[in-house]
C-alpha positions as CSV (number, residue, x, y, z in Angstrom):
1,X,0.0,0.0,0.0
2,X,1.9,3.0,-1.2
3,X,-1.1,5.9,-1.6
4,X,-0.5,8.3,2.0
5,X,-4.3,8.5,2.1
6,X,-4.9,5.1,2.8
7,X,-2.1,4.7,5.2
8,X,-3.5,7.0,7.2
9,X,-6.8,5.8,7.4
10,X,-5.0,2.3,8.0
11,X,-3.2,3.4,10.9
12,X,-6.4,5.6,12.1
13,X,-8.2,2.3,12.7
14,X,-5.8,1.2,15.0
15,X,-6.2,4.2,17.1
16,X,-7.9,3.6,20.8
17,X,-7.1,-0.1,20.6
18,X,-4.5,-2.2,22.5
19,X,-1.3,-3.8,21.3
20,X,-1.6,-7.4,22.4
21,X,2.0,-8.5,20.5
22,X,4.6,-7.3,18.1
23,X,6.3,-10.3,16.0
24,X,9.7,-9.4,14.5
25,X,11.7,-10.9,11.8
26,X,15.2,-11.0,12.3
27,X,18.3,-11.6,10.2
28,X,21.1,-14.2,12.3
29,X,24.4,-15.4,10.8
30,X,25.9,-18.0,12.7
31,X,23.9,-18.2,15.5
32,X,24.1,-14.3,16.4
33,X,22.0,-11.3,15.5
34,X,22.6,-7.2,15.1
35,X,21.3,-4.9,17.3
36,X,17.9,-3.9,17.5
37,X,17.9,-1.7,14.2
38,X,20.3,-3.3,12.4
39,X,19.0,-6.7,12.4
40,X,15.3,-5.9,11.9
41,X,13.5,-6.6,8.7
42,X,10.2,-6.6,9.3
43,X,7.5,-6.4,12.2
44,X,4.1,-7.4,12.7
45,X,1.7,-4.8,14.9
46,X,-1.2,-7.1,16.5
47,X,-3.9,-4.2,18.2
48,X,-6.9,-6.0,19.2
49,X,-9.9,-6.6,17.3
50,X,-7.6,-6.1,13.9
51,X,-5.9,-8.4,11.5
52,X,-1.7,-8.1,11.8
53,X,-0.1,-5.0,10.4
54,X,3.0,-5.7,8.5
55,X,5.7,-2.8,8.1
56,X,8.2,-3.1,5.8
57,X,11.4,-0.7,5.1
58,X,12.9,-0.1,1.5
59,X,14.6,2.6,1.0
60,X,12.8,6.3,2.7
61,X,9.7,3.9,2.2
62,X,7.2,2.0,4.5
63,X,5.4,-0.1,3.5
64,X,1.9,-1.3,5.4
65,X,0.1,-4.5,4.8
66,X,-2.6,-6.2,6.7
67,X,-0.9,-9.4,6.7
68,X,0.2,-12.6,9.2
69,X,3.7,-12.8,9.8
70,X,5.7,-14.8,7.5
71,X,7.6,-18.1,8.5
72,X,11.5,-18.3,9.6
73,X,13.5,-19.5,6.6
74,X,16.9,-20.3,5.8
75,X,19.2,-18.5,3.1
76,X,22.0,-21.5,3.0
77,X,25.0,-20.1,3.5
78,X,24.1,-16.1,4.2
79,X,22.3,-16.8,7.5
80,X,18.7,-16.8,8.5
81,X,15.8,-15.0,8.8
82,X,13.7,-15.7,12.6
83,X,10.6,-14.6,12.8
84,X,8.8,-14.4,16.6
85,X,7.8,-12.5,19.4
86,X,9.5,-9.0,20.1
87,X,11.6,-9.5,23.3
88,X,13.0,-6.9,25.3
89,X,15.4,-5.2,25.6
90,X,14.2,-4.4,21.5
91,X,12.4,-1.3,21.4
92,X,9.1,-3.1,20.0
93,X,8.2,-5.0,22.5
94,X,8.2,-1.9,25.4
95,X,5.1,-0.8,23.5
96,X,3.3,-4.3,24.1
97,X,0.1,-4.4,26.5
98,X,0.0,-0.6,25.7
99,X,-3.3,1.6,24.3
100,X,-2.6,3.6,21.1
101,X,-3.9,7.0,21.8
102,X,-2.9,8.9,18.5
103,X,-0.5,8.7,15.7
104,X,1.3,10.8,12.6
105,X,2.3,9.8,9.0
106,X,6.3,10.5,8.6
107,X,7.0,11.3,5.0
108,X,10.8,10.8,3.6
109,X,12.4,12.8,2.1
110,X,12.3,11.7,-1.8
111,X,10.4,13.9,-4.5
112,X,7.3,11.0,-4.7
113,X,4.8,11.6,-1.9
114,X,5.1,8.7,0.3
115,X,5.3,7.3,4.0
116,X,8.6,7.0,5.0
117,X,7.4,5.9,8.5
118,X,4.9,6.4,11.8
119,X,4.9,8.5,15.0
120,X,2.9,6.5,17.4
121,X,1.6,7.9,20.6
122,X,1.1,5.5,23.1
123,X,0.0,6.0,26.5
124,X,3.6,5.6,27.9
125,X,5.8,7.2,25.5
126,X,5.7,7.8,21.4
127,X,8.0,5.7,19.6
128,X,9.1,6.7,15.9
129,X,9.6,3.5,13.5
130,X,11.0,5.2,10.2
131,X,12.5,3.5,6.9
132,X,15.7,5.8,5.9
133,X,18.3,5.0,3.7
134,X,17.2,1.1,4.1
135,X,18.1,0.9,7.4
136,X,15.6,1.3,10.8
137,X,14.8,4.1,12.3
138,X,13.3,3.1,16.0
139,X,13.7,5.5,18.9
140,X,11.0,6.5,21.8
141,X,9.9,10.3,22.1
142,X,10.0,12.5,18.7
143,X,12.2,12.3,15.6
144,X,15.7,13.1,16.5
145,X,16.8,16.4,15.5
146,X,19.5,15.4,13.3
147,X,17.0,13.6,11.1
148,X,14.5,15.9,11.1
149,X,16.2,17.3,7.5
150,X,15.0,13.9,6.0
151,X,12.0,12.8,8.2
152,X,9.4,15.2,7.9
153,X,6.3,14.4,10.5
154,X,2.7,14.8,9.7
155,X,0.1,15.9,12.0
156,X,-1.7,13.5,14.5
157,X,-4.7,12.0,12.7
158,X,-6.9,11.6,15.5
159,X,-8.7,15.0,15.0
160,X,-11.7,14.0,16.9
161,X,-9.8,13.4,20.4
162,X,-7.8,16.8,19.5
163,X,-10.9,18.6,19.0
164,X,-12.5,17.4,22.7
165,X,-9.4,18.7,24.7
């Protein structure tokens, strides 16, 4: 799903509702893994009462698909890919168990209008999950300042909670 429009309204279902799990897939090579960022591929949002969101990086763009997780798989020689529950101490799974009170559309910085990732306010903390130069962007609180020249946040799309306070 690449058209902002229906991101947004994608994501703005998931507004109010719970995150029950986050399922991660991984890359390992010989037994070990990156860090957080660096060995993610893909994750799996599961809010309650929805199907599984899938985000997926390429490039300054993520994509969103309402989609199961896929299975682990083995690529011979270059490693493997695990796919399972978020465990701390990866950012992901902090979020887990946690209400989604509002989120933001984070466009890249490329010429094409198109999600480069999500601001999502929880009722702990926001965390910012951002495709950028093919590699993760996952940090709590706002887009770091140093990005902010290729990150560009939206506003929060839950207009009827902002119009009540």
């Amino acid at each position: 799903m690449n058209d902002p429009v229906a991101r947004a309204e994608l994501v703005r279902g998931l507004i109010g509702r719970t995150l029950l799990a986050v399922n991660e897939a991984r890359y390992w090579y010989e037994g070990q893994r990156d860090d957080d960022a660096a060995s993610l591929l893909d994750f799996w949002l599961h809010f309650e009462g929805k199907p599984a969101l899938m985000a997926h990086g390429c490039g300054e763009h993520l994509s969103l698909e309402l989609v199961d997780p896929c299975p682990c798989h083995e690529m011979q020689d270059c490693g493997e890919t695990r796919v399972g529950p978020a465990r701390e101490p990866d950012l992901l799974a902090a979020f887990v168990g946690q209400r989604l009170l509002d989120a933001s559309l984070i466009h890249g910085y490329t010429t094409e209008p198109s999600v480069g990732g999500l601001r999502l306010r929880f009722e702990h903390d926001d965390l910012v999950v951002a495709s950028l130069g093919d590699e993760w962007v996952l940090r709590r609180g706002p887009v770091p300042t140093d990005l902010l020249q290729y990150l560009t946040v939206g506003p929060w799309l839950n207009t009827e909670d902002r119009q009540q306070r």
